[in-house]
C-alpha positions in Angstrom: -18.0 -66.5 28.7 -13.7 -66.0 28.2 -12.7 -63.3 30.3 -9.4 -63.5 29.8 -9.0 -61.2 26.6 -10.9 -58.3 28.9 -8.5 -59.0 31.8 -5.6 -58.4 29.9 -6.9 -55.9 28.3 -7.9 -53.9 31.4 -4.3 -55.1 33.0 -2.6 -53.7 29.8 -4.5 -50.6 30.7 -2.9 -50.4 33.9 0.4 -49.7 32.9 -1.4 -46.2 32.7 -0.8 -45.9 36.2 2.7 -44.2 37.7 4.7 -47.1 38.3 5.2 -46.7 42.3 0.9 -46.9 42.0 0.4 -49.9 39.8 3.4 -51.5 42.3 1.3 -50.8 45.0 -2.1 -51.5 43.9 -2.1 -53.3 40.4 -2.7 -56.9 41.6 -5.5 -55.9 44.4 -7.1 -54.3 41.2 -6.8 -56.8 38.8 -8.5 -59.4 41.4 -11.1 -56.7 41.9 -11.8 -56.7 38.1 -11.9 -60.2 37.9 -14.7 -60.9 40.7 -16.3 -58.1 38.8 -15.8 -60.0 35.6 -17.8 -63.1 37.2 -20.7 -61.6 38.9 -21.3 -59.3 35.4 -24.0 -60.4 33.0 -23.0 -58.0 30.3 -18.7 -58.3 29.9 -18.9 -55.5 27.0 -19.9 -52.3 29.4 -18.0 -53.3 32.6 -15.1 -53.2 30.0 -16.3 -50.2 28.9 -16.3 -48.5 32.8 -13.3 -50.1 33.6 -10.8 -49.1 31.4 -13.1 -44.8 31.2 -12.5 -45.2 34.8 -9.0 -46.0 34.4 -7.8 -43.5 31.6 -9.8 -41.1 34.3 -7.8 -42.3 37.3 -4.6 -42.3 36.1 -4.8 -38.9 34.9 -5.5 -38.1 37.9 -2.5 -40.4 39.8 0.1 -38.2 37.2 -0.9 -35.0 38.5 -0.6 -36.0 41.9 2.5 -37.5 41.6 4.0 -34.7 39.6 6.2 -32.4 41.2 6.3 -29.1 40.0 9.8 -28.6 41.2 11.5 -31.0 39.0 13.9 -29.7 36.4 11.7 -31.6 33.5 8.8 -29.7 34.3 10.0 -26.4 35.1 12.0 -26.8 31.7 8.8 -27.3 30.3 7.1 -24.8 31.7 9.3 -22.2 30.7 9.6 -23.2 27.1 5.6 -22.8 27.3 5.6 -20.3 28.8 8.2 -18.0 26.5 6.4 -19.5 23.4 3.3 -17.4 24.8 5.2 -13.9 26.3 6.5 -14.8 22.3 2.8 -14.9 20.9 1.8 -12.0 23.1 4.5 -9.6 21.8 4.2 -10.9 17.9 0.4 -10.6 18.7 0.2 -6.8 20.4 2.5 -5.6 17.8 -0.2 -6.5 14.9 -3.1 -5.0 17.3 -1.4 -2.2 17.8 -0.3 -1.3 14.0 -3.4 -2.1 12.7 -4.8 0.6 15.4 -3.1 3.4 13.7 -4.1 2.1 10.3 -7.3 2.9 11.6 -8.4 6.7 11.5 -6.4 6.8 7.9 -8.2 4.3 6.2 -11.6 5.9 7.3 -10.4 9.6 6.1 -9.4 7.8 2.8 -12.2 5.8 2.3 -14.4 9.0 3.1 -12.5 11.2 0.7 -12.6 8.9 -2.0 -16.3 8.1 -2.1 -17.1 11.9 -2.0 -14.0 14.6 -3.2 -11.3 16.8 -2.7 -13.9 19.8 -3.4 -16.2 18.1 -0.4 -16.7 21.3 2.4 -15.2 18.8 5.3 -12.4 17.7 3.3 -11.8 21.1 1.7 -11.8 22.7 5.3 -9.3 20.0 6.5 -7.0 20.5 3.2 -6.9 24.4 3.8 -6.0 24.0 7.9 -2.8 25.5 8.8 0.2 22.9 7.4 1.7 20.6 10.0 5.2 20.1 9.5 5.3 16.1 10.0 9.0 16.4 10.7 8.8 17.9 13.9 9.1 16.3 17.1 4.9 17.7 18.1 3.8 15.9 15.5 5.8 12.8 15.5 4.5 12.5 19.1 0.6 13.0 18.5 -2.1 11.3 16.8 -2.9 13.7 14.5 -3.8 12.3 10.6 -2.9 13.9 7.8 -4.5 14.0 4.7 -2.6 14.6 1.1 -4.3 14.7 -2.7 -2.3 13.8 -5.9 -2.6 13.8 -9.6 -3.5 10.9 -11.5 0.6 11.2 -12.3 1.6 11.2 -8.5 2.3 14.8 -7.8 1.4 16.7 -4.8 -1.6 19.2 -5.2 -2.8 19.9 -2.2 -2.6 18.7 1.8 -2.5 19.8 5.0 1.1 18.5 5.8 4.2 19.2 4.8 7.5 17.6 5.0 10.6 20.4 5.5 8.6 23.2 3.8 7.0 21.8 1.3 4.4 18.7 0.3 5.5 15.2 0.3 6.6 13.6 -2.5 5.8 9.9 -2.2 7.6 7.4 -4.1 5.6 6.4 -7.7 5.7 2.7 -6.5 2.9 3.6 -4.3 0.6 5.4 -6.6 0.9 2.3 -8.9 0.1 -0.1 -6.3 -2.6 2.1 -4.8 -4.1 2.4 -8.5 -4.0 -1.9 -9.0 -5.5 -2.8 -5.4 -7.6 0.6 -5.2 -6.3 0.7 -1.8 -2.9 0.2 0.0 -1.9 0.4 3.4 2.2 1.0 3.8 4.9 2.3 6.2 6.2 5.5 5.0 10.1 6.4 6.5 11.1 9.6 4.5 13.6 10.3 7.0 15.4 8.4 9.9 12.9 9.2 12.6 10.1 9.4 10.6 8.0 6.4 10.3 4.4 7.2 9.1 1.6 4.7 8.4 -0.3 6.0 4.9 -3.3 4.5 3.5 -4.1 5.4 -0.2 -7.3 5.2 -2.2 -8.1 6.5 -5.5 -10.1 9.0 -6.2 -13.2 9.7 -9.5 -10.9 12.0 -11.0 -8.1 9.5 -11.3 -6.2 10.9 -8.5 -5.0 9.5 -5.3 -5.8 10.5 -1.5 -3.5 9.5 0.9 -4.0 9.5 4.6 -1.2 9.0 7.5 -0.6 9.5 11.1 2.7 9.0 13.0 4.0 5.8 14.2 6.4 7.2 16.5 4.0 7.0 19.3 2.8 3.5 18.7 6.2 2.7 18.6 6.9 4.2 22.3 3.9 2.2 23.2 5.4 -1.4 21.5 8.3 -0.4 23.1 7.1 -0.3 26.5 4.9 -3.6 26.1 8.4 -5.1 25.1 10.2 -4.5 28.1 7.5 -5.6 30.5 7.3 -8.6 28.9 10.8 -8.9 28.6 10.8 -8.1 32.4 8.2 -11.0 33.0 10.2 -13.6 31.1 13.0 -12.6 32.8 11.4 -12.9 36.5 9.9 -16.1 35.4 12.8 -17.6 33.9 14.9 -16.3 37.2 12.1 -18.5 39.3 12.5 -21.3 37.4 16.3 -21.5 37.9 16.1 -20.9 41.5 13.5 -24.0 42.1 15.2 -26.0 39.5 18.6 -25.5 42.0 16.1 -26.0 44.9 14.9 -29.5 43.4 18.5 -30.4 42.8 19.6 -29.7 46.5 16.7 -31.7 47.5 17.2 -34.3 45.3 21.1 -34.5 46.5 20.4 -34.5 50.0 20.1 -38.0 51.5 17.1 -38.8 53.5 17.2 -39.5 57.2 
């Protein structure tokens, strides 16, 4: 049977290698595969094993050649490597807004399938008012829960916004009233950033639901910086072994 094809496959297939290797070792491997070649009965699955082995070896020959110091990799590695502090950052922020979305939505949902006349929801309605412009609030967790008319105006709530009950734009209400439920960022005032979800309720009404997002925003803000620190480190690293590889690289060899 005509080797010849196989061989030149398999000695196309070792152009896989690093080239100082196949310098090295390509022709002692080639006559290797060609005794093999003429003691096999069956050309098809040495073929096979020779070129799995060689895919498998010469993986292996690049990472041992490759130095990590090199200005191509660590250019590589810190583009990777930003791309996921990037992701982590983009990533966090979305966990961490949808976290305060969380108790809102469940007090909305709850008031909407029961009502404003419910003895839980009544209790919370009638607690003392919490004034959601001042700094006590803006710091905690606490949710807030507002009713309106089917035509958008305040009835009742337990928070107020500079004395009196928060009048939210009528673009909500409408959206609120086509999706049956909307989740939004509320910013009455500089400073003020709450996140309000909104159901509608039997009578035609609305129930809206918020807590602060001044705290979550401390919280992004610190996850920012220590990822910004981290990039900053790493990418400081990289520029001191990249100068490293470079002085090595310059400096003859005895």
């Amino acid at each position: 049977m005509n080797t010849q094809p196989r061989l030149r496959l398999y000695a196309l297939a070792l152009h896989l290698y690093p080239a100082a290797f196949r310098a090295r070792y390509a022709d002692e491997m080639l006559d290797t595969a060609r005794l093999e070649y003429t003691r096999s009965s069956h050309p098809p699955p040495l073929t096979a094993s020779l070129l799995s082995d060689t895919v498998r070896s010469a993986l292996r020959e690049h990472l041992r050649a490759a130095t990590p110091t090199r200005p191509g990799y660590l250019a590589a590695f810190a583009l990777f490597f930003s791309f996921v502090l990037l992701a982590v950052a983009i990533f966090s922020q979305q966990v961490l807004r949808r976290g305060v979305d969380r108790q809102p939505a469940r007090l909305a949902e709850t008031i909407a399938r029961t009502s404003p006349q419910d003895p839980s929801t009544a209790a919370t309605l009638a607690a003392p008012k919490q004034e959601i412009s001042s700094p006590a609030w803006l710091k905690s967790s606490d949710p807030i829960v507002l009713i309106y008319d089917p035509s958008g105006q305040p009835v009742s709530g337990n928070a107020i916004l500079h004395g009196t009950l928060p009048r939210l734009p009528h673009g909500i209400f409408n959206t609120i009233r086509d999706r049956r439920e909307f989740r939004v960022t509320w910013q009455p005032r500089v400073g003020i950033r709450v996140a309000l979800t909104g159901a509608v309720l039997p009578s035609g009404g609305f129930v809206v639901a918020g807590q602060s997002l001044n705290a979550n925003d401390a919280r992004y803000i610190r996850l920012h910086a220590i990822v910004l620190w981290i990039w900053a480190f790493a990418m400081l690293a990289c520029a001191i072994l990249a100068l490293f590889a470079r002085k090595q690289i310059r400096t003859p060899t005895p």
